[in-house]
MIZALO-638356 format. One record per residue (C-alpha): x, y, z; residue in one letter. Coordinates in steps of 0.05 Angstrom, whole numbers, plus 32768, in hexadecimal, padded with zeros to 4 digits. Layout:
BEGIN
      u      v      w   aa
      X      Y      Z    A
...
//
This chain:
BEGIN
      u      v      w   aa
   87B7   888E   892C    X
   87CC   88D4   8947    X
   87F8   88B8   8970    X
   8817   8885   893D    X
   8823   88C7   8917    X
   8850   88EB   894B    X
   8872   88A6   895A    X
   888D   88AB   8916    X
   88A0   88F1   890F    X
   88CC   88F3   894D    X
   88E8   88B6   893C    X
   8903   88B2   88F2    X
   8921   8877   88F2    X
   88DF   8854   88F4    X
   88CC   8872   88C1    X
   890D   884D   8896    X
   88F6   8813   88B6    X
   88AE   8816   88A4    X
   88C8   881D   8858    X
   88F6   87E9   885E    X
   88B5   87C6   887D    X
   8895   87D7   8837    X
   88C7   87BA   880F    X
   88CC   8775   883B    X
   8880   8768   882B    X
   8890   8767   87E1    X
   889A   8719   87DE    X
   8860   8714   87A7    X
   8885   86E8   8778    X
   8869   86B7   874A    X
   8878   867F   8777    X
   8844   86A6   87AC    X
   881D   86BD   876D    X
   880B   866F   8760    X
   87F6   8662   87A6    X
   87C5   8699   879A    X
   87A8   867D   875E    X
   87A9   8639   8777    X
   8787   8646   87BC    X
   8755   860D   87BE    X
   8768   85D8   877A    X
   871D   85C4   8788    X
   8701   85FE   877B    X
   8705   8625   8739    X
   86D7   8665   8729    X
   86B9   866D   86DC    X
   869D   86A3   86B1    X
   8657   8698   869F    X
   8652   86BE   8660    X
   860C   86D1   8638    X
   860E   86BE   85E7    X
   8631   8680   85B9    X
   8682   8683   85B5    X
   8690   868C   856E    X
   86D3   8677   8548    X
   86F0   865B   8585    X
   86F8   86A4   85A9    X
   8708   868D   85E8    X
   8706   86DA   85FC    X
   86E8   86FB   8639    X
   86BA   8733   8637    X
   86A6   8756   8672    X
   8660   8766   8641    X
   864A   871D   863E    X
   8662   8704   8684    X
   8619   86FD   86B4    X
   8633   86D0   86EA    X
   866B   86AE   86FB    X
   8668   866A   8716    X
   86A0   8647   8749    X
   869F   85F5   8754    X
   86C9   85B9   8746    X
   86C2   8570   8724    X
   86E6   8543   8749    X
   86E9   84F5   8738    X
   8703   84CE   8769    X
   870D   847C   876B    X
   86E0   8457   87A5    X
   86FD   8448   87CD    X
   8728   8486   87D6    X
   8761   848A   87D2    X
   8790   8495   8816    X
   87AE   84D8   87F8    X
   8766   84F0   87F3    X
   874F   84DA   8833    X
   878C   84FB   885D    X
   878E   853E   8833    X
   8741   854B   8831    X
   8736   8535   887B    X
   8707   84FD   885C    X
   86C6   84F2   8886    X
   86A9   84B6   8872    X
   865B   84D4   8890    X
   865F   8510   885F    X
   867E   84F1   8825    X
   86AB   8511   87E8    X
   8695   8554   87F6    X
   86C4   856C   882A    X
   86C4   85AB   884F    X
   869A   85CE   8818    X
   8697   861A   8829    X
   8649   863A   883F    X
   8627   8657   8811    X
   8604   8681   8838    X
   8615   86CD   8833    X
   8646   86E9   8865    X
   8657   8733   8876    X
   86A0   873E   8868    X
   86C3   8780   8878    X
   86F7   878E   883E    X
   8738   87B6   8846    X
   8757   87C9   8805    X
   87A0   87E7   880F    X
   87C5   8809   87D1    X
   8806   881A   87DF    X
   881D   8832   8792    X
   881B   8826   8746    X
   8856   881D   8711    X
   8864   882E   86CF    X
   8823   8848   86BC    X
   880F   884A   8676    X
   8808   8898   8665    X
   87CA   88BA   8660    X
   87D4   88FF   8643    X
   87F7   891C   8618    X
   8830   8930   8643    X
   8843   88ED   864F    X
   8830   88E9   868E    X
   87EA   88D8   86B8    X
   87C0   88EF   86EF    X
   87AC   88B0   8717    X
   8779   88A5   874B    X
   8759   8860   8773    X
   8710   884B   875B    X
   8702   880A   877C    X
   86C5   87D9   8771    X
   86AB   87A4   8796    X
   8665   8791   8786    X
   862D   87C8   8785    X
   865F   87F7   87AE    X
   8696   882B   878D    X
   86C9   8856   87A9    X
   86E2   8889   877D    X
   8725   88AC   879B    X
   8727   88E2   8762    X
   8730   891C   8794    X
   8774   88FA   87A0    X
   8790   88F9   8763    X
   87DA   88FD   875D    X
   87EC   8929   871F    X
   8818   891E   86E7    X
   882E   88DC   8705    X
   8842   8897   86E6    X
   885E   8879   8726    X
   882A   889B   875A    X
   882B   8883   87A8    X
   87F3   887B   87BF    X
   87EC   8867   8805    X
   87A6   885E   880E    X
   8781   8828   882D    X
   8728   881C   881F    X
   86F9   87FA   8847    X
   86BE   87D6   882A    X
   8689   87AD   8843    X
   8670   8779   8816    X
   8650   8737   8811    X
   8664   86F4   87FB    X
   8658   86D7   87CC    X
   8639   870C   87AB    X
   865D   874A   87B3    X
   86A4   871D   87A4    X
   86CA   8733   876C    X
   86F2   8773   8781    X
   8714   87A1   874C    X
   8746   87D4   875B    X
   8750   8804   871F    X
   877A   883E   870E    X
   875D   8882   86E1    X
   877B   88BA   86C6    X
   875B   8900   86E4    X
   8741   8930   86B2    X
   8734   8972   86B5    X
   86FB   8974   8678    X
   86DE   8935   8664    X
   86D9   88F0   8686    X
   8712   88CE   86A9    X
   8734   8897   867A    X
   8746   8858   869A    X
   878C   8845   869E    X
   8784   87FC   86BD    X
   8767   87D1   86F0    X
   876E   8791   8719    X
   873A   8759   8729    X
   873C   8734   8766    X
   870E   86F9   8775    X
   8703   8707   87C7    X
   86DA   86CD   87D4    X
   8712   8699   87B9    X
   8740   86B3   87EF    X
   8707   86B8   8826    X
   870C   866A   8820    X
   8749   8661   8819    X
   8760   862A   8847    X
   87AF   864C   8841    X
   8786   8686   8868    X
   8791   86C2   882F    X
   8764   86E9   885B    X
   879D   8719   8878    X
   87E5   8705   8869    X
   880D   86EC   88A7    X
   883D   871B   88C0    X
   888A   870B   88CF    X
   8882   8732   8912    X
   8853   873D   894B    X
   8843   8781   8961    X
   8810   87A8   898A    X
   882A   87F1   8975    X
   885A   8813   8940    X
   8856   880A   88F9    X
   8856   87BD   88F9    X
   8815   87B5   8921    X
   87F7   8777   8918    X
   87B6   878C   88F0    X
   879A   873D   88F1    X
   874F   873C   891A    X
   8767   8704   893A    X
   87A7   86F7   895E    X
   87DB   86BD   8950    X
   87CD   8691   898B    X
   877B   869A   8977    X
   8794   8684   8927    X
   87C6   864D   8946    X
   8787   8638   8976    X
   8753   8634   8934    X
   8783   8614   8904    X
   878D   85D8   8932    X
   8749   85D3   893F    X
   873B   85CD   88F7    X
   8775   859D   88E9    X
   8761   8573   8927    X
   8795   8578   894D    X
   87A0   8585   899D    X
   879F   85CC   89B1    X
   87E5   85EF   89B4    X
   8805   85E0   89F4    X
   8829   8625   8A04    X
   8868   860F   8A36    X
   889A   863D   8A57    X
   88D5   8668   8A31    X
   88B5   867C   89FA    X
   889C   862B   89E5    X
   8862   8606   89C9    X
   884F   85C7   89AD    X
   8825   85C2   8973    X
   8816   857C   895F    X
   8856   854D   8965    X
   888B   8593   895B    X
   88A1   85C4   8982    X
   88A8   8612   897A    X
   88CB   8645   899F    X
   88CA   8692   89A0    X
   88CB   86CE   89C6    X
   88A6   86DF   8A02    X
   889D   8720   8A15    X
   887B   8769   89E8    X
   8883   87A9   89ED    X
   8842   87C9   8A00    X
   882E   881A   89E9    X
   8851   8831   8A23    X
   888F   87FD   8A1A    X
   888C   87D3   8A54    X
   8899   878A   8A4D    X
   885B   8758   8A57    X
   885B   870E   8A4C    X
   883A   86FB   8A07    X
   8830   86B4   89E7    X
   881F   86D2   89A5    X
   8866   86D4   8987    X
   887C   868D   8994    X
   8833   867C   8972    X
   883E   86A6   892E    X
   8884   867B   8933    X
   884F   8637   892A    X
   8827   8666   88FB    X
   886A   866C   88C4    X
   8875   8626   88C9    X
   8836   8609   88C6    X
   8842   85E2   8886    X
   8885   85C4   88A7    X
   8884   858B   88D2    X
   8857   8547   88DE    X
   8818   856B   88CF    X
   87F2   853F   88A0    X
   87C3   8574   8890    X
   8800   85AF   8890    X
   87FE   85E6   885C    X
   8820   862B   884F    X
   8801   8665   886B    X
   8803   86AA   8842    X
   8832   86D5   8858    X
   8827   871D   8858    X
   8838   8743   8820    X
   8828   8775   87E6    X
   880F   875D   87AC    X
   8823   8776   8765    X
   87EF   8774   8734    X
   87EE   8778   86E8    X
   87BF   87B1   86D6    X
   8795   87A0   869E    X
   876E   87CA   8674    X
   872F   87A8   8644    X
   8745   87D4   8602    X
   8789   87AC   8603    X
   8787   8768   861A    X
   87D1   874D   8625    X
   87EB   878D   8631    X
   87FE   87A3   867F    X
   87EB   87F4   8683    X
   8817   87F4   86C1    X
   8819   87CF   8705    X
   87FB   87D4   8747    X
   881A   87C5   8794    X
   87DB   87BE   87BD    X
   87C0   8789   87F1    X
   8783   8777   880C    X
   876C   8757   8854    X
   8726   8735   885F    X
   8700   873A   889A    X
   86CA   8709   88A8    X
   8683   8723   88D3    X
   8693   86E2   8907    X
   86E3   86F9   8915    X
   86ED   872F   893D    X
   86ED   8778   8921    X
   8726   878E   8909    X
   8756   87D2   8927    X
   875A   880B   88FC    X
   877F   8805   88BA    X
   87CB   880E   88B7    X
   87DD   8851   88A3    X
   8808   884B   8856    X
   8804   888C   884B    X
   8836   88B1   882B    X
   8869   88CF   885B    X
   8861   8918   885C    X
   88AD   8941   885A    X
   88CE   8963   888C    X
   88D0   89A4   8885    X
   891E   89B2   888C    X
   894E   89F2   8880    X
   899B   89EA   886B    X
   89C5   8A2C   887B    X
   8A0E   8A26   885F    X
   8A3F   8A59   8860    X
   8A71   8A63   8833    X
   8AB5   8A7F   885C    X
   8AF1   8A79   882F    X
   8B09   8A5C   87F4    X
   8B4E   8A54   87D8    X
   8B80   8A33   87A1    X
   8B48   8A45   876B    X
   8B63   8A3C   8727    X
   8B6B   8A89   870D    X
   8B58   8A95   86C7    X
   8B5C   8ADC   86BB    X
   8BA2   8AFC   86AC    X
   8BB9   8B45   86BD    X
   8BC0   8B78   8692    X
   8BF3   8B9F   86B8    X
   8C1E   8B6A   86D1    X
   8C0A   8B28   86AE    X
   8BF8   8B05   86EE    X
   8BC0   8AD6   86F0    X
   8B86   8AE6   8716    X
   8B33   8AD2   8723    X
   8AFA   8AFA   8740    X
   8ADE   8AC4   8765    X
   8A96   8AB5   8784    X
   8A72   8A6D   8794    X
   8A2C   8A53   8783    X
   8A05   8A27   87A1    X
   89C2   89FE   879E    X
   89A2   89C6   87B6    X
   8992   8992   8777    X
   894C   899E   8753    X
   8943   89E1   8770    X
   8970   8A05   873E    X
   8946   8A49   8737    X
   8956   8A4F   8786    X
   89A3   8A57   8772    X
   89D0   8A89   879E    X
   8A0F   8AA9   8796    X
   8A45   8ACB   87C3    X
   8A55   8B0D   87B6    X
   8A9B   8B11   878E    X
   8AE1   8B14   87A5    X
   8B05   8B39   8773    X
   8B4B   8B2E   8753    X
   8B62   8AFB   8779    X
   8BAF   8AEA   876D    X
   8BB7   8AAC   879D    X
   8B6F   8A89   8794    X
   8B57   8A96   87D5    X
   8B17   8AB6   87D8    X
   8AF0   8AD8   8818    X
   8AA7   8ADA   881E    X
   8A80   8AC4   8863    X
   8A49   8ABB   883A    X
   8A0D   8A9A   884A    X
   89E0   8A6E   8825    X
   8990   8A5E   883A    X
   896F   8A1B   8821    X
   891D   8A10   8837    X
   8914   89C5   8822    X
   88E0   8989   8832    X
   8900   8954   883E    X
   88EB   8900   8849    X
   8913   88DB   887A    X
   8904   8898   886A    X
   8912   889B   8819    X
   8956   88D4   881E    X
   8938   88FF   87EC    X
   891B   8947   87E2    X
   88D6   8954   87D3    X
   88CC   898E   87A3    X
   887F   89A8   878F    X
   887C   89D6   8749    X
   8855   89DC   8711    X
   8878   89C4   86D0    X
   8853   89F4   86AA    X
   883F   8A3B   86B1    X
   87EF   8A2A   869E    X
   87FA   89E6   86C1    X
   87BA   89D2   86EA    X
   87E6   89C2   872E    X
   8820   89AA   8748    X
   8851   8972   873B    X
   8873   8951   876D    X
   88C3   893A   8767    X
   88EA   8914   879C    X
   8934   8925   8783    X
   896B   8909   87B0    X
   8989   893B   87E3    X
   89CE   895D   87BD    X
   89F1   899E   87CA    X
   8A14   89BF   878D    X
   8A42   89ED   879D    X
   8A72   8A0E   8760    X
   8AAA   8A45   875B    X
   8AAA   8A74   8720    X
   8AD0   8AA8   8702    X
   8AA9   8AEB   86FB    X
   8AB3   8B12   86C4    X
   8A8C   8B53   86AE    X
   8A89   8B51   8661    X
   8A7F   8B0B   8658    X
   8A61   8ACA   8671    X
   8A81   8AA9   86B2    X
   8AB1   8A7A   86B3    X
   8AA2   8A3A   86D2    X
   8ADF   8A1E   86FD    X
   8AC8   89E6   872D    X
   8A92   89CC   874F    X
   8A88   8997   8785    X
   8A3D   8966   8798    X
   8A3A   8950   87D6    X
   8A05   8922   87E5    X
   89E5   893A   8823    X
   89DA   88F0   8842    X
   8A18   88E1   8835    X
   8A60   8908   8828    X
   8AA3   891B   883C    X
   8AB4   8939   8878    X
   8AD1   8971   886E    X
   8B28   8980   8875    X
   8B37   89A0   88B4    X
   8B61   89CE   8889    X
   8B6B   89E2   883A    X
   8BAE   89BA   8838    X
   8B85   8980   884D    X
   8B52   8986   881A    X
   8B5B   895F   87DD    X
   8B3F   8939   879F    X
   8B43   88FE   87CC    X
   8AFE   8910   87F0    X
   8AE4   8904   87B3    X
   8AEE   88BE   87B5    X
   8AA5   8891   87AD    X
   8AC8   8846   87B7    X
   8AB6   884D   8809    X
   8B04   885B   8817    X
   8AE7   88AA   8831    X
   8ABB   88A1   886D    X
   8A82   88CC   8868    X
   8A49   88F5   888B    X
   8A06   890D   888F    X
   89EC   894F   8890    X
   89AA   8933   88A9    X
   89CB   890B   88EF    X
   8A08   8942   88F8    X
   89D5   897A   88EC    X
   8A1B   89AA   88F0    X
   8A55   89A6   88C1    X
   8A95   89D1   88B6    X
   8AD1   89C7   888D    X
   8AF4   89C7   8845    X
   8ADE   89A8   880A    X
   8AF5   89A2   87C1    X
   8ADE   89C3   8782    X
   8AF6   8994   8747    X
   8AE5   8994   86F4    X
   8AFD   8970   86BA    X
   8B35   897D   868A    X
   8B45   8974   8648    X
   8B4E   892F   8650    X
   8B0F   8929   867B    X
   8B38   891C   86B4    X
   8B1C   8937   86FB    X
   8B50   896D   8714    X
   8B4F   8999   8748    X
   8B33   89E8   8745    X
   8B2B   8A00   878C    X
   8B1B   89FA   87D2    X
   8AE6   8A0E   87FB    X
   8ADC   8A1E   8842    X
   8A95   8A18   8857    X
   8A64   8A08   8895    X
   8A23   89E5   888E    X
   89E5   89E5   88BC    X
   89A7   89C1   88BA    X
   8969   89D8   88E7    X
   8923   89C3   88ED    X
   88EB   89F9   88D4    X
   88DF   8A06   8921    X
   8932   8A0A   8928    X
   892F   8A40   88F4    X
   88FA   8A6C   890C    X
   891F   8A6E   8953    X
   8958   8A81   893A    X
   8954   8AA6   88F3    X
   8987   8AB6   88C4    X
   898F   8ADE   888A    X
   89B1   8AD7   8845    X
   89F5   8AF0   8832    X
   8A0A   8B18   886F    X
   89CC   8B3E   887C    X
   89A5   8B3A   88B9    X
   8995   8B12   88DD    X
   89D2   8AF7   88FE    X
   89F5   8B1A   88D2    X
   8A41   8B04   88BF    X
   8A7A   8B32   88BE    X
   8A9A   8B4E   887D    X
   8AD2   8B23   8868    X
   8B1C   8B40   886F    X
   8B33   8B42   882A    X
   8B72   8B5F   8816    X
   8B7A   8BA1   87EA    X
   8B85   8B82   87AD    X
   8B42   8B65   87AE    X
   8B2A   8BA0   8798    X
   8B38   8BCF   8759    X
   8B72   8BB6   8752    X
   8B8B   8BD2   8713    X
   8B83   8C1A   873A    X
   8BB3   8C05   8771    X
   8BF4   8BE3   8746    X
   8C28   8BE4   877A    X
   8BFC   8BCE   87B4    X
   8BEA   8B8B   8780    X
   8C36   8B85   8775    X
   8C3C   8B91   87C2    X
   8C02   8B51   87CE    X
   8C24   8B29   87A4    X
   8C62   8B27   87BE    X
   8C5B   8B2A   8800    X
   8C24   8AE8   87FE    X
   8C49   8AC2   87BE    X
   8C91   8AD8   87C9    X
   8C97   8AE1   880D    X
   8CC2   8AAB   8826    X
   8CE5   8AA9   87E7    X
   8D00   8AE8   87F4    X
   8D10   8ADC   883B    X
   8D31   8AA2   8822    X
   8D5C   8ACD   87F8    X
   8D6B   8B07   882B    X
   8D7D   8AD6   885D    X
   8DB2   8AB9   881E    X
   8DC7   8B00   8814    X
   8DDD   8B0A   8865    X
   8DFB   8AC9   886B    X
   8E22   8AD7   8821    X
   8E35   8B20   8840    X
   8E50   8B07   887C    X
   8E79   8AD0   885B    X
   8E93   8AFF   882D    X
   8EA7   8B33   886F    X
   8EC9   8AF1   8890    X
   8EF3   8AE0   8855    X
   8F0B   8B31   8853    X
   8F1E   8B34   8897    X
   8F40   8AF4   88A2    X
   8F80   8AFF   887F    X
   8F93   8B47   88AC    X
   8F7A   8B1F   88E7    X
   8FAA   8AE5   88D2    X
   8FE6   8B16   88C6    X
   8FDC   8B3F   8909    X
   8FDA   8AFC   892E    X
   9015   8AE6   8914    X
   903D   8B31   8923    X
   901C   8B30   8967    X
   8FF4   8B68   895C    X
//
């Protein structure tokens, strides 16, 4: 299981496949939901219940039930009909009573899995519940309450129990959900009941669901005691049929069809080796097709969702439950280990961005000596549900043109899951709260430009989310950087922080006007880096521009700072960066408009002293 573990964490896109795994087995519909409760239609289980029903109450209580009792009536015309005789395999020495299960006890090794609950009914008076597992089969329990997930409605569980019991006493299996309580006894929110013995029969084989795929390793292994050709092998047996007659590429022939597959597995160390067993699960998914008189569907593997129920309000679902469960017989072979459904842990991850420039940023302040417009810029930045980690950049002061300076760095620590794209954040949502509460929150970067001012609130002026799975890339230079990039209708290609690990370029700060129209309010120039937790520690960095690797000071102008001290070197800024080439354009007018104006006063004495021959 080690092993599995390490598999996964170096490769994280098995990990997106194992969820997408998880969401594939979720084919419990109603239609597979009937098959369940119609296993066998000749056998039926009833609730032997102590006392007289009064006033027609057809209800159940669990108080009066002492035995239940499972058996079927069947009347049947002599002679039999043909239907009968082909579907129940009729054997005229034994009679009616066809392939009636033993009665005698038999050791059966039980593996619950619970993957997760939904929509919990609240327990306390927060709203919210602390669930943990209790799970019954006969005379044995197994209370998970030092698991319990707190102040949780839709908790993942991930947990898988083994039980050995014995049919058909120790049958009837129920899975149940309780609230954790600090002082007093746990309340129940819910449970399940599953009749184990019903399925043990089963001739659609509901013993452990039959996977799409055959695998030896990774997060699909097949987790069946027995392999497909061994189940191929015992179902024709049973149905009387010839044994399956494997043939070359990937063929065999069970009964009067033929199935192909493929013919080679990957072992653990991924070298090739011939294998029947995946042309033989091929037979297995179609067993009910075909010419097979006695053909039926088999159960496919997937997680059930179950209603659960609670006795104090019949009728009324208290939430629901993804679990499944796989029998293991004492004459099959024993089982592997369990799969592993735990929870994925996070990655512990560490985003660095540093804010170089910005520029065009809207200016909202006006001068008092000149009447220009002007902003004392800085940027803040966080990543989405970790607000009170917020950070500025220091502030660039008076800016006339919008462009600020700041090489300026930003630190984010985050855990992060692979698989699902979002954060994992741990806090307590109160101060006397017991412990923590855990949030996955999608992965976002907020980034905003404001307006300092010193005697009153800051003024908001734009702010930009970038999704960190998925955003622009960023303009090569501010002219290229527009409201364009904002664009979600797939025209932008985008990027991931998380697969180009380093990013650098301009992005756009936008906000809404008056008539709640997106415009734009600035530009900014920044570099993002993501590193592992080991990354990190090799190579430290510190916040702002403080050691270590520290960044150099940015190169602002004068008239960044104190500017109403220095008047004619702001006048002096502002004309040379806003008025420059407007007044070379009009010196270069000036020369050419001189020396026209010297031609046409020379020309007429050079005229007259070429016509005197001077």
């Amino acid at each position: 299981m080690l092993n599995k573990n390490n598999q996964k964490q170096k490769c994280p896109e098995k990990e997106v496949k194992r969820k997408m795994k998880m969401e594939e087995l979720k084919v419990y519909d109603k239609e597979l939901e009937n098959e369940f409760d119609n296993f066998e239609e000749w056998l039926h289980t009833f609730s032997l219940l102590r006392g007289k029903i009064e006033n027609d109450d057809t209800s159940l209580d669990e108080d009066r039930i002492v035995g239940r009792f499972k058996g079927s009536l069947c009347v049947y015309k002599i002679p039999p009909h043909e239907e009968v005789i082909r579907d129940m395999s009729y054997d005229p020495q034994v009679g009616m009573f066809q392939a009636i299960p033993s009665n005698d006890p038999i050791a059966v090794l039980v593996r619950v899995y619970v993957v997760r609950a939904n929509d919990l009914h609240p327990a306390d008076v927060n709203g919210k519940a602390d669930p943990y597992i209790v799970i019954r089969l006969g005379k044995h329990e197994i209370k998970d309450k030092d698991n319990y997930i707190s102040k949780q409605l839709n908790p993942v569980f991930g947990k898988s129990f083994d039980i050995e019991a014995t049919f058909p006493m120790d049958s009837m299996l129920t899975v149940a959900i309780y609230d954790w309580d600090l002082v007093g006894t746990d309340d129940l929110i819910g449970e399940t009941k599953i009749d184990l013995e019903n399925r043990l029969y089963s001739k659609h084989r509901a013993t452990c669901g039959l996977s799409k795929h055959y695998s030896i390793n990774g997060y699909n292994i097949w987790r069946d005691s027995m392999k497909p050709t061994q189940i191929l092998a015992k179902l024709c047996k049973e149905a009387k049929l010839e044994p399956p007659q494997y043939g070359p590429e990937g063929r065999v022939r069970v009964g009067n069809r033929v199935y192909t597959g493929a013919t080679e597995i990957d072992d653990e160390n991924g070298h090739k080796k011939q294998t029947d067993e995946h042309v033989a699960l091929v037979a297995l998914q179609h067993w009910e097709e075909g010419l097979l008189p006695t053909g039926f569907k088999l159960v496919p593997e997937h997680i059930e969702t179950r209603p659960l129920l609670h006795l104090e309000k019949p009728g009324m679902e208290q939430g629901r439950i993804e679990m499944w469960v796989d029998l293991f017989p004492a004459d099959v072979p024993k089982p592997g280990p369990p799969l592993d459904i735990s929870p994925r842990k996070p990655k512990s991850l560490e985003l660095r961005i540093i804010i170089w420039n910005t520029d065009d940023v809207i200016l909202e302040d006006d001068s008092l000596l000149t009447g220009e417009k002007s902003s004392d810029i800085f940027v803040r930045g966080w990543l989405k549900g970790q607000q009170e980690d917020k950070q500025d950049t220091d502030v660039h002061y008076n800016s006339v043109t919008g462009e600020g300076n700041f090489n300026w760095r930003f630190v984010y620590p985050f855990d992060y899951l692979v698989a699902e794209e979002k954060i994992v954040i741990s806090k307590k949502e109160f101060v006397f709260s017991w412990d923590e509460t855990e949030y996955k929150i999608p992965a976002r970067l907020m980034l905003q430009v404001w307006d300092a001012d010193h005697f009153s609130a800051d003024d908001f002026l734009g702010a930009i989310e970038l999704d960190l799975n998925r955003f622009p890339r960023g303009a090569k230079t501010s002219k290229l950087c527009s409201l364009e990039m904002l664009k979600t209708d797939g025209s932008i290609p985008v990027i991931s922080i998380f697969k180009q690990k380093r990013i650098k370029g301009w992005w756009p700060f936008a906000a809404r006007n008056d008539n709640d129209e997106l415009e734009l309010t600035g530009k900014v120039e920044a570099e993002m880096h993501l590193l592992t937790v080991e990354e990190a520690e090799k190579s430290p960095a510190g916040l702002g521009r403080n050691e270590p690797d520290p960044l150099e000071k940015p190169n602002r102008p004068d008239t960044s700072f104190m500017w109403f001290l220095t008047p004619l070197r702001s006048i002096r800024y502002l004309i040379c960066h806003r008025y420059k080439w407007l007044i070379v354009k009009i010196v270069l007018a000036l020369l050419l408009l001189a020396m026209l104006a010297l031609f046409l006063y020379n020309m007429p004495g050079y005229i007259v002293k070429k016509m005197l021959g001077a």
